[in-house]
C-alpha positions as CSV (number, residue, x, y, z in Angstrom):
1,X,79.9,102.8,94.7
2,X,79.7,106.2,93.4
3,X,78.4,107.2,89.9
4,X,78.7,110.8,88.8
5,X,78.0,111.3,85.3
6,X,79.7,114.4,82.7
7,X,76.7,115.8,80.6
8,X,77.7,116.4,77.3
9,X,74.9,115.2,75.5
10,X,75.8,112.2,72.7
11,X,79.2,112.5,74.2
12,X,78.3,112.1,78.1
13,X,79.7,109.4,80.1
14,X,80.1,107.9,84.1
15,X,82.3,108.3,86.2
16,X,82.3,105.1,88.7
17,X,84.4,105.4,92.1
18,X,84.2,102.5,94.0
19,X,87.5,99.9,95.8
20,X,88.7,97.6,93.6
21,X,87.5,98.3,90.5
22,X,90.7,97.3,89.4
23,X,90.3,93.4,90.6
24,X,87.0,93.1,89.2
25,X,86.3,94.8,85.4
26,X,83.5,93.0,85.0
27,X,81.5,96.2,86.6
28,X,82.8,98.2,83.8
29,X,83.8,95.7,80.5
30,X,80.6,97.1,79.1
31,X,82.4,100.2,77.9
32,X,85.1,97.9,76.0
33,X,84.9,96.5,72.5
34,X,85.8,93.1,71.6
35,X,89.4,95.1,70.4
36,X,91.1,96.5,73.6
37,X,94.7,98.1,73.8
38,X,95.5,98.6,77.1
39,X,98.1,101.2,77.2
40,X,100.0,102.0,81.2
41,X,103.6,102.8,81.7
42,X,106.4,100.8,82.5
43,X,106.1,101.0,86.6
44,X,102.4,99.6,86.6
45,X,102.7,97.4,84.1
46,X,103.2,94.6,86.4
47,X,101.5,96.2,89.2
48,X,98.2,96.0,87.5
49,X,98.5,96.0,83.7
50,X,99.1,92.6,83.0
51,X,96.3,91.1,85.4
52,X,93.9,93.5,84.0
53,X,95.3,92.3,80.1
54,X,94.1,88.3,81.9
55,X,91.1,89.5,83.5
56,X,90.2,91.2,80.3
57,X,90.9,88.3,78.1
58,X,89.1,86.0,80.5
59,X,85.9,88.0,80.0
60,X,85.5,87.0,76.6
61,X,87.1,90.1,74.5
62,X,88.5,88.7,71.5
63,X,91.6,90.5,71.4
64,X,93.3,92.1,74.8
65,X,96.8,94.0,73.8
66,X,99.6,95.5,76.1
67,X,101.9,98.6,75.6
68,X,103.9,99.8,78.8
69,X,105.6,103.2,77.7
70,X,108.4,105.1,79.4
71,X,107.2,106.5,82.9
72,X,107.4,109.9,83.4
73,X,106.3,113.6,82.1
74,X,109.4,113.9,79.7
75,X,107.9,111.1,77.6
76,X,104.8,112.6,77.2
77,X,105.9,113.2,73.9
78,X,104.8,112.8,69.9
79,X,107.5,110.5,69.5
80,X,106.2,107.9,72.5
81,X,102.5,108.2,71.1
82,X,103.4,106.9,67.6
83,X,104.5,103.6,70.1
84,X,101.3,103.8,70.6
85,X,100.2,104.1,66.7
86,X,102.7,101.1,65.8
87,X,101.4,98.6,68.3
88,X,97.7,99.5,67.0
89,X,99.0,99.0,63.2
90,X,100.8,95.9,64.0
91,X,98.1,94.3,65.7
92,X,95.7,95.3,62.8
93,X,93.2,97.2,65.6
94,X,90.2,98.4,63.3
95,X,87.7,101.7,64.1
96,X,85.8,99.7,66.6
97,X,88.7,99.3,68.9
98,X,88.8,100.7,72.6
99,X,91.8,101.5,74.0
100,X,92.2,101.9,77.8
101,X,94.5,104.4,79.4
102,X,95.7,102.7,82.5
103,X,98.4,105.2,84.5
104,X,98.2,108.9,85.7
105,X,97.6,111.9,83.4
106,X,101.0,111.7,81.4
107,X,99.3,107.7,79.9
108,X,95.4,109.1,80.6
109,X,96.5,112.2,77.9
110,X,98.7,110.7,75.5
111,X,96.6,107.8,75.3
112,X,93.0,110.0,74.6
113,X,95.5,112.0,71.9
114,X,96.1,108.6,70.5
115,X,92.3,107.6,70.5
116,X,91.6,110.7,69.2
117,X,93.9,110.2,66.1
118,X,93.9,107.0,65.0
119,X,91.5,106.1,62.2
120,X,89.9,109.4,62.9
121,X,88.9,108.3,66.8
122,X,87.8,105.5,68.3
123,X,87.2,105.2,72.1
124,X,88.9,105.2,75.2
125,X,88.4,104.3,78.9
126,X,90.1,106.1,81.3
127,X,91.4,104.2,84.5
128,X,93.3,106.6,86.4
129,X,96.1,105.2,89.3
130,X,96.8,109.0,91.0
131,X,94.6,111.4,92.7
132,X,95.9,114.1,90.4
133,X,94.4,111.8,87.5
134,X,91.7,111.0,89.2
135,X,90.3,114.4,90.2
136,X,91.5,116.0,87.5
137,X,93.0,114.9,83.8
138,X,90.6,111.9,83.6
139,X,87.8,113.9,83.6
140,X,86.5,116.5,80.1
141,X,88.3,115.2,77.8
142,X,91.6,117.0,77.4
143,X,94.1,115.2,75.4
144,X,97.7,115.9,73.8
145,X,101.4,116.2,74.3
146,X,104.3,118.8,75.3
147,X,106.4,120.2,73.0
148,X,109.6,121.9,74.7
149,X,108.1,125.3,74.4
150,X,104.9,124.7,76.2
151,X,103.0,121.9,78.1
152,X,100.1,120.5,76.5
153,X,100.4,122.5,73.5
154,X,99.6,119.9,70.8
155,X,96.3,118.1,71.6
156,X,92.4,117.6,70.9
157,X,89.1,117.7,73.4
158,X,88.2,113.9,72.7
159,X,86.0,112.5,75.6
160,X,86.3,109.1,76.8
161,X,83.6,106.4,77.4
162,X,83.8,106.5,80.7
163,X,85.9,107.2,84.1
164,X,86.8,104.3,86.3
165,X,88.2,105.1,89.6
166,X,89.8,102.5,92.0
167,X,90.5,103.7,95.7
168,X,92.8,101.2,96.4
169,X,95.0,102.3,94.1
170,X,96.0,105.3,96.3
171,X,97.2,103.0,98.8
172,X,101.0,102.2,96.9
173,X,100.9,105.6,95.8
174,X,104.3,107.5,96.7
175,X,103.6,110.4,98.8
176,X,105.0,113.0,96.8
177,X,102.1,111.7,94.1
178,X,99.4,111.7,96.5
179,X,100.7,115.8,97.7
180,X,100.3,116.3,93.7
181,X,96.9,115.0,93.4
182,X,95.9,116.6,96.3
183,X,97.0,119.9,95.0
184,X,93.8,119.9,92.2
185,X,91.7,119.0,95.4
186,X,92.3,122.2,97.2
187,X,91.5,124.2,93.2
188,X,88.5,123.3,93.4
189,X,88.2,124.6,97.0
190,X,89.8,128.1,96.2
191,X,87.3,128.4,92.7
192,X,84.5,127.1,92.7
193,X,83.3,125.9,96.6
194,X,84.1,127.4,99.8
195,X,82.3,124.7,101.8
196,X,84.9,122.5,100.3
197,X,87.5,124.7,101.3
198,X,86.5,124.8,104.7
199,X,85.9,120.8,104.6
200,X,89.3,120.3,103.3
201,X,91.0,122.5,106.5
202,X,89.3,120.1,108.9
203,X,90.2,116.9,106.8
204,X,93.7,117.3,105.6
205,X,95.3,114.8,107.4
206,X,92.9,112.6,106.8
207,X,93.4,112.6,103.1
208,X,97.3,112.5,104.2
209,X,96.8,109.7,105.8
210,X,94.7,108.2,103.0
211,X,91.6,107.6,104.6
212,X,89.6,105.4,102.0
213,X,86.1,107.8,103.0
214,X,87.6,110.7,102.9
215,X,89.4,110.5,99.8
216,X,86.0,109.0,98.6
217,X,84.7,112.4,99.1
218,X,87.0,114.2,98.2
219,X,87.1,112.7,94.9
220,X,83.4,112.7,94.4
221,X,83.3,116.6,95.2
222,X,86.2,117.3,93.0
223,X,84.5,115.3,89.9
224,X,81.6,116.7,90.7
225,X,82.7,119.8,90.3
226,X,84.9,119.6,87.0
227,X,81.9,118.0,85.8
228,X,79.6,121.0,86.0
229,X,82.0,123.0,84.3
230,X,82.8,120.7,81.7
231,X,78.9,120.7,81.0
232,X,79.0,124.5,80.3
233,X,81.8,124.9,78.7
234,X,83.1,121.6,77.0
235,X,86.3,123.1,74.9
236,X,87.1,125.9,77.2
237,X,85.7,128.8,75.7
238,X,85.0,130.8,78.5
239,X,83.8,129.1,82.5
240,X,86.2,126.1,81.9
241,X,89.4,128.2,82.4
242,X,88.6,129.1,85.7
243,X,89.7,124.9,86.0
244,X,93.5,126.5,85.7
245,X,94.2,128.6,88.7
246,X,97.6,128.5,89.4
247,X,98.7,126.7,85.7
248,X,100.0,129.0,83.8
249,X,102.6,130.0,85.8
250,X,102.7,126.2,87.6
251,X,103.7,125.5,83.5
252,X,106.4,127.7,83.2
253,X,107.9,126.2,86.6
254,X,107.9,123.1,85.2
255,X,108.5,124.0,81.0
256,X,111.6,125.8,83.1
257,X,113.2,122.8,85.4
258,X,112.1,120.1,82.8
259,X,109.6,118.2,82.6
260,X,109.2,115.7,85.4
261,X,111.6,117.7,87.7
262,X,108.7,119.2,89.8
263,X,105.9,117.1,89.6
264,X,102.9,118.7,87.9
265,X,100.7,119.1,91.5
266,X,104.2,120.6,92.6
267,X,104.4,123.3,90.2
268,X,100.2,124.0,90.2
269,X,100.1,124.2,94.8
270,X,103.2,126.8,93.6
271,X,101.5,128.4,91.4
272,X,98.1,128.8,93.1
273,X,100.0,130.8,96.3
274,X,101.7,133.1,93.3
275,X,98.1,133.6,91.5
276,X,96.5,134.3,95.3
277,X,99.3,136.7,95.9
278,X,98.9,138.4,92.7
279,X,95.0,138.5,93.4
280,X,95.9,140.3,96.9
281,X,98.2,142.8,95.5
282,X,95.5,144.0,92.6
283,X,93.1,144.5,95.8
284,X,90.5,141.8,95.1
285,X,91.3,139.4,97.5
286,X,91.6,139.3,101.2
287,X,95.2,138.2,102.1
288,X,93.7,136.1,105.3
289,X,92.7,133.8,101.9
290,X,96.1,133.4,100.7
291,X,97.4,132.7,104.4
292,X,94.8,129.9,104.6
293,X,95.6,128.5,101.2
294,X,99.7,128.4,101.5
295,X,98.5,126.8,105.4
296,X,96.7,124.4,103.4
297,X,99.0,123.6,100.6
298,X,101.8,123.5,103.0
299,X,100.0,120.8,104.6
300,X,99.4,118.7,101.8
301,X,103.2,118.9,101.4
302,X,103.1,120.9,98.5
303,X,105.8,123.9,97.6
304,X,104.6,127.8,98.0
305,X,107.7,128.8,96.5
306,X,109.3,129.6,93.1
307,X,112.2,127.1,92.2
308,X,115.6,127.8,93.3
309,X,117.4,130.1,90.9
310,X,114.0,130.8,88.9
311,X,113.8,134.9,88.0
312,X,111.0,136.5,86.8
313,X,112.0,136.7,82.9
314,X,111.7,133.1,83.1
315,X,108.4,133.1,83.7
316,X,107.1,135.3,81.7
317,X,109.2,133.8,78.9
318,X,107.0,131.0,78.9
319,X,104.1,132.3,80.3
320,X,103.9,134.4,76.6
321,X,103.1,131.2,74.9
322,X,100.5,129.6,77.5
323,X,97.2,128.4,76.0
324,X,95.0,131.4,77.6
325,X,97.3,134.1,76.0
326,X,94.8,135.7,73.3
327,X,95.9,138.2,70.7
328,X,98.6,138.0,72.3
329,X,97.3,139.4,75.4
330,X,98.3,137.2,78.9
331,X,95.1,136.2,80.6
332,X,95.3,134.7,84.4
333,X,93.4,132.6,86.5
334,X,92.8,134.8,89.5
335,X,90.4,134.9,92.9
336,X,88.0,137.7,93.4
337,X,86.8,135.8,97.0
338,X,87.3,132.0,98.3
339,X,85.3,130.1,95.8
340,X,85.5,132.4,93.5
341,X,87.4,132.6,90.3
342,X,87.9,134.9,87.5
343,X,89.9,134.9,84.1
344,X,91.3,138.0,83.2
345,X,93.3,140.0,80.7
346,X,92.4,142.8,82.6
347,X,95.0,143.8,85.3
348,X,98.2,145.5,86.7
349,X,100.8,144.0,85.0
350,X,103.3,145.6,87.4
351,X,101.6,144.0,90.5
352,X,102.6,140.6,88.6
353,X,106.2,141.9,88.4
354,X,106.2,142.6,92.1
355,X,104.4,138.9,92.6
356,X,107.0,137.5,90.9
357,X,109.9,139.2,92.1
358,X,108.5,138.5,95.7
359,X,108.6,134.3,95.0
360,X,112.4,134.5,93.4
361,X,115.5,134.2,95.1
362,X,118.3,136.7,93.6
């Protein structure tokens, strides 16, 4: 078993990663409340949301609740949280409950939104089922909803009691979910850790193939990672943007086709080739990078392209309401070197034009 921990202080929590966490919550039912809402989706509801609701309840917590919602990013709504408010209400949960967000990152966010609201906060366990979840949306404490003028746009940074990751899990995971996941895997890589980088060139098919060690490690290095960051810069004031290469204009593709068209992994490996492009065009970074990264996310079965029939006004359309855009300047994730990220404000906006005309079709 692995245990990484987030250092935030009175706010810090673990991050466990061991097989079969899942089948056996006594190693982690000391982060529960005697009130416990497990929320999950439709899909894993039977898959492992009503034998973790018995296994709960069989450990002694007075009260174990079930909600499945709608499965899929277009539900990740307002409207499919307050679900989550009625079944809370109904079931008279007070300020000590603990409610457990058992899915991906659509449940893992709209359920820490939820936590985050209701009575003024109370806590929440996050038990991610993707790799994308897993090395990624579980972890810092980001929380909210989409609107249908931006992704993630309505939200809070609420942290969670802790992270519990289940290996197995990965194993019935459908391989375009385990290409998404694996697209926040290779971030890391390009901003923060070459080594990884290289790691991840000689390991790829291994993590294809979902090899139990070396998703172990990938995992661990990615959490470990996000982690740091999240140390320094909880709410994303400065070091913690550097966690979006490749997401603001991976939001657009997907605020674009609709949400749940291209998976969210999808549209990020897309967008992490156009923000190395862009990098190589303003001179900063070597293009034998960006060769090795669309190699890499090509490999993972990811997309290095814009979506069919996508233009350039479309991006920027809702790239002009992204998160990072300040004063209503447009600020980018980009590379200076492998392993090396900057956010910027600061460059040739008609190098993005010729990036972005490059990746769409006429």
């Amino acid at each position: 078993m692995s245990l990484l921990n987030v250092d935030l202080g009175e706010r810090s929590y673990p991050i466990i990663i061991r097989d079969k966490l899942l089948q056996e919550p006594s190693a982690w039912h000391s982060y529960l409340s005697s009130q416990v809402l497990v929320v999950t989706n439709e899909t894993l509801a039977p898959m492992y949301g009503q034998s973790l609701q018995e296994d709960l309840r069989a450990a002694g917590l007075e009260q174990v609740e079930l909600i499945a919602l709608p499965d899929g990013e277009a539900y990740k709504t307002l409207e499919t949280v307050n679900r989550i408010f009625d079944v809370l209400l109904e079931k008279r949960f007070n300020r000590k409950a603990t409610l457990v967000a058992l899915g991906g990152g659509v449940v893992g966010d709209m359920t820490g939104f939820a936590a985050a609201c209701y009575q003024r906060g109370v806590n929440f366990v996050q038990v991610p089922t993707t790799l994308l979840a897993q090395v990624d949306s579980s972890v810092g404490g980001k929380t909210g909803v989409n609107h249908p003028l931006g992704k993630n746009m309505i939200g809070a940074f609420y942290q969670p009691q802790c992270v519990v990751i289940d290996l197995c899990v990965l194993d019935s995971l459908p391989e375009r979910e385990l290409s998404a996941g694996i697209a926040e895997v290779i971030k890391y890589g390009l901003i923060y850790d070459a080594t990884f980088f290289d790691w991840l060139e000689l390991n790829m098919d291994k993590l294809v193939a979902r090899d139990h060690d070396a998703l172990a490690y990938a995992i661990e290095k990615s959490c470990h990672t996000k982690a740091l960051v999240v140390a320094e810069d909880e709410k994303e004031s400065g070091l913690r943007a550097i966690l979006n290469l490749g997401h603001t204009f991976g939001h657009a593709i997907e605020a674009h086709m609709g949400y749940g068209e291209w998976l969210h992994g999808e549209a990020v490996g897309a967008g992490m080739s156009l923000a190395c492009d862009l990098s190589v065009r303003l001179g900063w970074l070597d293009e034998s990078v960006k060769t090795r990264a669309d190699v890499l996310l090509k490999r993972a079965g990811l997309p290095v392209h814009s979506p069919e029939g996508m233009q350039p006004a479309d991006y920027l359309k809702y790239m002009a309401v992204d998160k990072k855009v300040l004063d209503k300047k447009l600020r980018l994730v980009l590379l200076k070197a492998l392993g090396e990220a900057v956010v910027t404000e600061d460059f040739d906006h008609a190098a993005l034009d010729e990036t972005l005309k490059t990746y769409c079709q006429p």
